[in-house]
Z-matrix of the N, CA and C atoms (Angstrom, degrees):
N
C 1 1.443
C 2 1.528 1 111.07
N 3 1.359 2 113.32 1 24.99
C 4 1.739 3 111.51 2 171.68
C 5 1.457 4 119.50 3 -68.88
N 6 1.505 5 127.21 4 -25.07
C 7 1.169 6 126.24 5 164.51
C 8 1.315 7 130.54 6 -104.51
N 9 1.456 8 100.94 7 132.71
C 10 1.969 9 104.87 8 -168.01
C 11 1.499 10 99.64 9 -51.70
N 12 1.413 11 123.29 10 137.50
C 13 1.630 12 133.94 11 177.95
C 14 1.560 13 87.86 12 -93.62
N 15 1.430 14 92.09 13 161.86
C 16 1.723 15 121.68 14 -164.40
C 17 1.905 16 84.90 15 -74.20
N 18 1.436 17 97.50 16 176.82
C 19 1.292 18 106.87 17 178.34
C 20 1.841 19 107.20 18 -70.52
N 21 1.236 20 112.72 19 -55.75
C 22 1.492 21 122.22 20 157.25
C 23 1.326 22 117.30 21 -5.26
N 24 1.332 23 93.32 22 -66.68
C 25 1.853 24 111.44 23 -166.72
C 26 1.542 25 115.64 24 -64.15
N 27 1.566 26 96.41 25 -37.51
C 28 1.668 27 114.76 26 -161.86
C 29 1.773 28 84.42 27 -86.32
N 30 0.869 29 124.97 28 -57.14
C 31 2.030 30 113.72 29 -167.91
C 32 1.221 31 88.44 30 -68.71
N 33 1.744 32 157.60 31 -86.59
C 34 0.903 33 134.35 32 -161.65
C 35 1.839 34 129.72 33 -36.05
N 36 1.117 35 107.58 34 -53.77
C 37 1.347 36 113.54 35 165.98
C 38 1.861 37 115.53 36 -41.42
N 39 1.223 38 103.19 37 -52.96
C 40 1.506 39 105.17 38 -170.29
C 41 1.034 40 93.20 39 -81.51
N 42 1.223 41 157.70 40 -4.98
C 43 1.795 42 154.70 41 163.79
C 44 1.700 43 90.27 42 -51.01
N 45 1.385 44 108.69 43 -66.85
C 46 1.424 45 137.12 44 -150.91
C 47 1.410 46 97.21 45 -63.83
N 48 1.448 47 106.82 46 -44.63
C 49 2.008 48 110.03 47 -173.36
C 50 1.735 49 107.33 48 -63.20
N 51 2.069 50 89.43 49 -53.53
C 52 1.774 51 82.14 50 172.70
C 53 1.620 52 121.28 51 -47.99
N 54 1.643 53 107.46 52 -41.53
C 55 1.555 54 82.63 53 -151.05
C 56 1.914 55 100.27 54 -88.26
N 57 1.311 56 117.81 55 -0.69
C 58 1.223 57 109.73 56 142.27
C 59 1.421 58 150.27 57 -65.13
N 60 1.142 59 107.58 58 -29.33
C 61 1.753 60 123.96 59 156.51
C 62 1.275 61 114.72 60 -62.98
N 63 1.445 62 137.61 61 -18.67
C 64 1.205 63 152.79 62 169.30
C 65 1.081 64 128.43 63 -77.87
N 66 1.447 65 113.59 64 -33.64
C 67 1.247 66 139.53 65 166.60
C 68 1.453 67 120.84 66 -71.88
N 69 1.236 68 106.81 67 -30.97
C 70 1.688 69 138.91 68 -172.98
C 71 1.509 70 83.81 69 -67.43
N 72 1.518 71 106.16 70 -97.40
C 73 1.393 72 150.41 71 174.98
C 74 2.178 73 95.01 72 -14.20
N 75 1.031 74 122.13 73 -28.49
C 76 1.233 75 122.28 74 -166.60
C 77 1.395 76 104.71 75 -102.55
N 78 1.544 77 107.45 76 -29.17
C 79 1.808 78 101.93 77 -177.02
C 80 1.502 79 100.98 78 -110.29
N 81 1.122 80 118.21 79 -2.12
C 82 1.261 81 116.94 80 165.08
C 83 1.593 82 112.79 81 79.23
N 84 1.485 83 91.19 82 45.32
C 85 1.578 84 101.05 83 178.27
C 86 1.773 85 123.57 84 -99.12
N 87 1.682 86 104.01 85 46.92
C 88 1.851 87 107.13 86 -151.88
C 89 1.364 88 97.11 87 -64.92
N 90 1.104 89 135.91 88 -8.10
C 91 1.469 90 133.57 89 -174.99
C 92 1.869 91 109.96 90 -53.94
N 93 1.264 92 106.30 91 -20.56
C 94 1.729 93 106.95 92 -163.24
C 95 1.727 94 100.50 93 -121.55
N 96 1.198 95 105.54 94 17.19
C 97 1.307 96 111.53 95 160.25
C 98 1.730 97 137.94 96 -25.26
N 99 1.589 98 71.61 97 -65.32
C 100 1.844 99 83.22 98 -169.78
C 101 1.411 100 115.61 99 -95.23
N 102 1.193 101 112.13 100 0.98
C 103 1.570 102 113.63 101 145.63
C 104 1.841 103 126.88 102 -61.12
N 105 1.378 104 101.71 103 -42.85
C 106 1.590 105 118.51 104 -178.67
C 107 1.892 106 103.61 105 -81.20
N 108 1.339 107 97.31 106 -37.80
C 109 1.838 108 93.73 107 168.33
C 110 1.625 109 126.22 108 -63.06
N 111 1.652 110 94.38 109 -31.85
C 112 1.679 111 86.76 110 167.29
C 113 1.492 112 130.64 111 -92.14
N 114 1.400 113 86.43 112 -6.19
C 115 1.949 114 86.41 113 -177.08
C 116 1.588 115 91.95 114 -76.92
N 117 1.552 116 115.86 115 -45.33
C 118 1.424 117 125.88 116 -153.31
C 119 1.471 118 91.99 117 -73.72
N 120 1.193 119 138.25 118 -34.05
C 121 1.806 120 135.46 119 168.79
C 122 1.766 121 104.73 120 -56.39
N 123 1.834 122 106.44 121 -67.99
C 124 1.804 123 94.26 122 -179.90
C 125 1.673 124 110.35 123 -53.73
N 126 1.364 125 138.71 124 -44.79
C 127 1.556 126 128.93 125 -164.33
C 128 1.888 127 95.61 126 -56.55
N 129 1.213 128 99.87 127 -60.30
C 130 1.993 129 107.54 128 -168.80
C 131 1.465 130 94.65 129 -33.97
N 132 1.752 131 115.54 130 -56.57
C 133 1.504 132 113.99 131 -162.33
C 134 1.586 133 111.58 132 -46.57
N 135 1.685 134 96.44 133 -54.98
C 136 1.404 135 130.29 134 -177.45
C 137 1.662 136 106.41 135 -37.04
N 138 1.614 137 94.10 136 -53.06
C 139 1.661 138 92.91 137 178.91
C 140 1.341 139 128.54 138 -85.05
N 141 1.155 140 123.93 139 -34.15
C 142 1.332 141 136.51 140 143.79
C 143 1.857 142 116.74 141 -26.22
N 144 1.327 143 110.04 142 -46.66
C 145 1.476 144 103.54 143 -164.12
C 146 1.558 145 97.42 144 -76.82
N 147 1.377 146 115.74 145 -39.94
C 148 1.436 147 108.29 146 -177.26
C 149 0.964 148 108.83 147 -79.96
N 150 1.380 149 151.33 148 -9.36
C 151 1.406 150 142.33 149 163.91
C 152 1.826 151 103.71 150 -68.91
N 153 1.272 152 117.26 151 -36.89
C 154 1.577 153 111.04 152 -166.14
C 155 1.646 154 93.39 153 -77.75
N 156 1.481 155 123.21 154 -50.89
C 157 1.304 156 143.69 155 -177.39
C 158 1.704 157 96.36 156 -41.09
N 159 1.508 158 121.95 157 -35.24
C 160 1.896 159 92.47 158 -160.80
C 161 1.730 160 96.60 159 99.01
N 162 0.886 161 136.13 160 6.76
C 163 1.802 162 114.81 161 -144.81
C 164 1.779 163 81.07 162 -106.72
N 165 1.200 164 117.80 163 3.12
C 166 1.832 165 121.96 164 162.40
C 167 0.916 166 110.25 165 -92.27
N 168 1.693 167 111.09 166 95.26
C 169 1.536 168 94.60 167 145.31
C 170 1.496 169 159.99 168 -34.59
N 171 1.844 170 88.04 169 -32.51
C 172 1.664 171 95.35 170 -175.45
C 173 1.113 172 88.92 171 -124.18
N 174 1.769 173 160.47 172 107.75
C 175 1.521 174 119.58 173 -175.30
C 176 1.337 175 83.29 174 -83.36
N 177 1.341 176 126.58 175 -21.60
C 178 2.055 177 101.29 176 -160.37
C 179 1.945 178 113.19 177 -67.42
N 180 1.228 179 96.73 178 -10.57
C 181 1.427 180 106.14 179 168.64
C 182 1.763 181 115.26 180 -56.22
N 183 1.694 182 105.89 181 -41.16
C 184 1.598 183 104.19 182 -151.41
C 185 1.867 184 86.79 183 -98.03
N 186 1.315 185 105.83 184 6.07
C 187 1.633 186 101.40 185 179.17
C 188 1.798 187 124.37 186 -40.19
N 189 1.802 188 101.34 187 -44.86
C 190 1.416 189 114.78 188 179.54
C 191 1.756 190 98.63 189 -82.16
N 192 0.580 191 138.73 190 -38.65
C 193 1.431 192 137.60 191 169.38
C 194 1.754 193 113.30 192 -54.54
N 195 1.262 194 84.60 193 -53.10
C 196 1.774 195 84.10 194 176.84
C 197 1.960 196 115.46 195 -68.96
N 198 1.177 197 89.91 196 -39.24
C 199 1.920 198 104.25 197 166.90
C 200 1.747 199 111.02 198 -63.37
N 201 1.012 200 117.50 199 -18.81
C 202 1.413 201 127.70 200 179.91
C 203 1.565 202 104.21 201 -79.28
N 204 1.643 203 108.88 202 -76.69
C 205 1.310 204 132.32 203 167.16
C 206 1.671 205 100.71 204 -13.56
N 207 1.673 206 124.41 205 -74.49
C 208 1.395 207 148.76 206 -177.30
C 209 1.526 208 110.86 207 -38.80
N 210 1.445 209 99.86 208 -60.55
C 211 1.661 210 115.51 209 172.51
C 212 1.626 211 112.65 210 -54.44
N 213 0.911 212 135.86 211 -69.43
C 214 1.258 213 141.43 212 155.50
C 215 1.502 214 133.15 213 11.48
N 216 1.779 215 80.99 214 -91.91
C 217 1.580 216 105.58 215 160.49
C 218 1.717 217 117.11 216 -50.11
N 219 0.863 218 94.14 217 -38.30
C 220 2.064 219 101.11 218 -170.09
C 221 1.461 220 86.11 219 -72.80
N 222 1.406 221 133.16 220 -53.48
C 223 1.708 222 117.68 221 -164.89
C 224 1.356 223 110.68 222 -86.01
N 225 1.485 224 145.25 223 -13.85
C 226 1.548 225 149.71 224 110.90
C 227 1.223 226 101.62 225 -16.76
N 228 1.536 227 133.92 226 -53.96
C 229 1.353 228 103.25 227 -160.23
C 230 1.403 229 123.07 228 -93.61
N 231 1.338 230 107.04 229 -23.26
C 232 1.569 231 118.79 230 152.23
C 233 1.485 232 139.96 231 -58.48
N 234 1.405 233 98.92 232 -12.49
C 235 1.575 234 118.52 233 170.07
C 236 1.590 235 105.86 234 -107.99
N 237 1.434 236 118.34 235 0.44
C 238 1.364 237 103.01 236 151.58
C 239 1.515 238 105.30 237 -105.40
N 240 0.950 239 137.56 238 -29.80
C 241 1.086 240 128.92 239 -179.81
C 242 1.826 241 111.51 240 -63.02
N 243 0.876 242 126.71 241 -58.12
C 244 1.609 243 119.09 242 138.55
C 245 1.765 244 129.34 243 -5.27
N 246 1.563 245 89.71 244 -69.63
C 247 1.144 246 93.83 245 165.27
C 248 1.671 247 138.32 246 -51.24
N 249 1.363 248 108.13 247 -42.24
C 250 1.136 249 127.97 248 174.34
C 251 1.724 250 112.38 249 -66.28
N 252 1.290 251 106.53 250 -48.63
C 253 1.349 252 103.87 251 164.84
C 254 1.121 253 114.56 252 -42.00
N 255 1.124 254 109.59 253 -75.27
C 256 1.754 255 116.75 254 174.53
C 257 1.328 256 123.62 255 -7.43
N 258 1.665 257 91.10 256 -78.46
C 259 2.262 258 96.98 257 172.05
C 260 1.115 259 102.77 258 -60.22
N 261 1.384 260 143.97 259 -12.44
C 262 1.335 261 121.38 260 -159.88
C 263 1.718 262 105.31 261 -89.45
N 264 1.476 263 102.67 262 -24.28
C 265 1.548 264 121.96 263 -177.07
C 266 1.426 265 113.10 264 -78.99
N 267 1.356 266 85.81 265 -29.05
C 268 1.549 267 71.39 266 -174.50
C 269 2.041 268 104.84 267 -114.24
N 270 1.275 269 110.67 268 14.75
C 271 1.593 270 112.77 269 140.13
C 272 1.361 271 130.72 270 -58.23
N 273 1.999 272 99.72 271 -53.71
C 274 1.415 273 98.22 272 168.39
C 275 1.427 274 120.49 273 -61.38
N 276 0.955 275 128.25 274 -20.59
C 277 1.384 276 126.53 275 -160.97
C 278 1.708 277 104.85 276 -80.28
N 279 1.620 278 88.71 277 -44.18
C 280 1.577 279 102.46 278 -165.18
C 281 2.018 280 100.61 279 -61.03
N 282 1.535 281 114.30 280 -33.44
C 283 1.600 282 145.25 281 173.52
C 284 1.477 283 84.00 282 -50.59
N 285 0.990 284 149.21 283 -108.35
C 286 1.268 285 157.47 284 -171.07
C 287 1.503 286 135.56 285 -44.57
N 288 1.060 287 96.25 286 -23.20
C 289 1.819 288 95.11 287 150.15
C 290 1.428 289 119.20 288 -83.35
N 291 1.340 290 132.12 289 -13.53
C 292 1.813 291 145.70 290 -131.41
C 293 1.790 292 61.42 291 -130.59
N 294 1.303 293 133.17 292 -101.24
C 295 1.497 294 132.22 293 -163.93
C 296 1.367 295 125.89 294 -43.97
N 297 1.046 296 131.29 295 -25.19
C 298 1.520 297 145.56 296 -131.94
C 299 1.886 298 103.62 297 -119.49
N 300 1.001 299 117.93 298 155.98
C 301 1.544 300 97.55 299 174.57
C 302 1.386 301 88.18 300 -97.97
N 303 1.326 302 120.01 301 162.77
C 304 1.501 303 118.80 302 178.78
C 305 2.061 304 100.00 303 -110.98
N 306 1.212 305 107.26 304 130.50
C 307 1.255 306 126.12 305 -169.05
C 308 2.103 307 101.88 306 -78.11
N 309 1.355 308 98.96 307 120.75
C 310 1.658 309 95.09 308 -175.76
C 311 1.612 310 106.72 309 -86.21
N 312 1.128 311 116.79 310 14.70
C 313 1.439 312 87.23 311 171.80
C 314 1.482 313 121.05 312 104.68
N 315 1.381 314 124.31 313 -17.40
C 316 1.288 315 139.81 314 179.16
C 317 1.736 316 135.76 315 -50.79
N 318 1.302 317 97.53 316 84.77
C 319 1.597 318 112.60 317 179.12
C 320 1.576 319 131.38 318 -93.34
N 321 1.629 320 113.42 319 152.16
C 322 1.176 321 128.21 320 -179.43
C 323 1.038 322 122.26 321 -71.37
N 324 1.236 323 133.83 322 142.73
C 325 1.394 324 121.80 323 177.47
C 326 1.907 325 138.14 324 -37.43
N 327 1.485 326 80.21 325 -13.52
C 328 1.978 327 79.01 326 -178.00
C 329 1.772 328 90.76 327 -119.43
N 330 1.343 329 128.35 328 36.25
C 331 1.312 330 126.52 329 174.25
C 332 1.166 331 121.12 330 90.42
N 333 1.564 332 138.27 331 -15.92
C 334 1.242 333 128.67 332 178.49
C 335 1.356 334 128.47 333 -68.63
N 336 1.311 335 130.06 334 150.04
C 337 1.395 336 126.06 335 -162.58
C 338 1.931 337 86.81 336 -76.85
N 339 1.679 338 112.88 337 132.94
C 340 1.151 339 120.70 338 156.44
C 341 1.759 340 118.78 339 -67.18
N 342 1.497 341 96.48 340 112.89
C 343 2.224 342 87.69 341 -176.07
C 344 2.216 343 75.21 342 -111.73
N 345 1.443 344 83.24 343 169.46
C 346 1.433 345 110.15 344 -171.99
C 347 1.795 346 87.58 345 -129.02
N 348 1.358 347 104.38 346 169.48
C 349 1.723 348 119.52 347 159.77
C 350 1.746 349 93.12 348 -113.77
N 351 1.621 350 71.13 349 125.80
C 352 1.933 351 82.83 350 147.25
C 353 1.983 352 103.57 351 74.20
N 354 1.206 353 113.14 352 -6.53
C 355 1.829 354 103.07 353 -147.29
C 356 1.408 355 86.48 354 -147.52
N 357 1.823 356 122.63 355 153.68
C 358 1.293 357 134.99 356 134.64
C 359 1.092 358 122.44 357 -64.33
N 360 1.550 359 120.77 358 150.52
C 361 1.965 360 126.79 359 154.74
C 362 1.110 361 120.02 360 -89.02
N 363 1.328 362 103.39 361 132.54
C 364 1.799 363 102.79 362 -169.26
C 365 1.878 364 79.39 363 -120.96
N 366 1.623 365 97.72 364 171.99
C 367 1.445 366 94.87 365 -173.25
C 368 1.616 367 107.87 366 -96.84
N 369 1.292 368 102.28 367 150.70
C 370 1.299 369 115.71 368 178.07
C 371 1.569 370 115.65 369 -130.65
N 372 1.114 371 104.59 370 161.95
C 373 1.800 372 108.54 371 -166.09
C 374 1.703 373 88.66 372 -110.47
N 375 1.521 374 122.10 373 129.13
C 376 1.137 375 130.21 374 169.81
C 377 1.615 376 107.55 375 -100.33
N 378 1.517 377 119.87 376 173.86
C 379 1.780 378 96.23 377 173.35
C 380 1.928 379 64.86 378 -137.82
């Protein structure tokens, strides 16, 4: 990646990064992240410079491409943000079983959950 790619090169490529991060992002493969964050940081630059540069001949040509590019990113970013929810739910959760006493289940004879004050139920043998 030592030479700036044409505008061509740089929107096609980042088509390809999004819809691989998406793909990622869906099977839940975040481990390979920051490989796809840096290519997907140099292409943006890449495309960016030739858009500020003039280096488009037509820009109204790369309009659907650039509307593509936009779309992309926005549904990547909502499926990480999702994502993130996700671990975050199930941190707390994981927080609260690890802190929490966990309740076994202990019922009365006609079905009601047995609660105690103040104390756990451990099992006992009645005759």
């Amino acid at each position: 990646m030592s030479r700036t790619p044409t505008l061509d090169v740089a929107a096609n490529k980042l088509i390809e990064l999004l819809v691989l991060e998406k793909s990622r992002l869906l099977s839940g493969a975040y481990d390979q992240f920051s490989e796809i964050t840096d290519q997907k940081q140099y292409y943006m630059s890449a495309l960016t410079e030739s858009i500020q540069n003039g280096n488009a001949t037509n820009l109204k040509s790369y309009r659907a491409v650039i509307e593509q590019i936009k779309t992309l990113a926005a549904e990547n970013e909502s499926l990480l943000k999702a994502a993130k929810s996700g671990v975050n739910a199930a941190q707390r959760r994981i927080k609260n079983i690890i802190t929490q006493e966990s309740f076994v289940g202990a019922y009365t004879e006609n079905g009601q959950k047995l609660r105690t004050h103040d104390c756990g139920v451990t099992r006992c043998k009645t005759a």
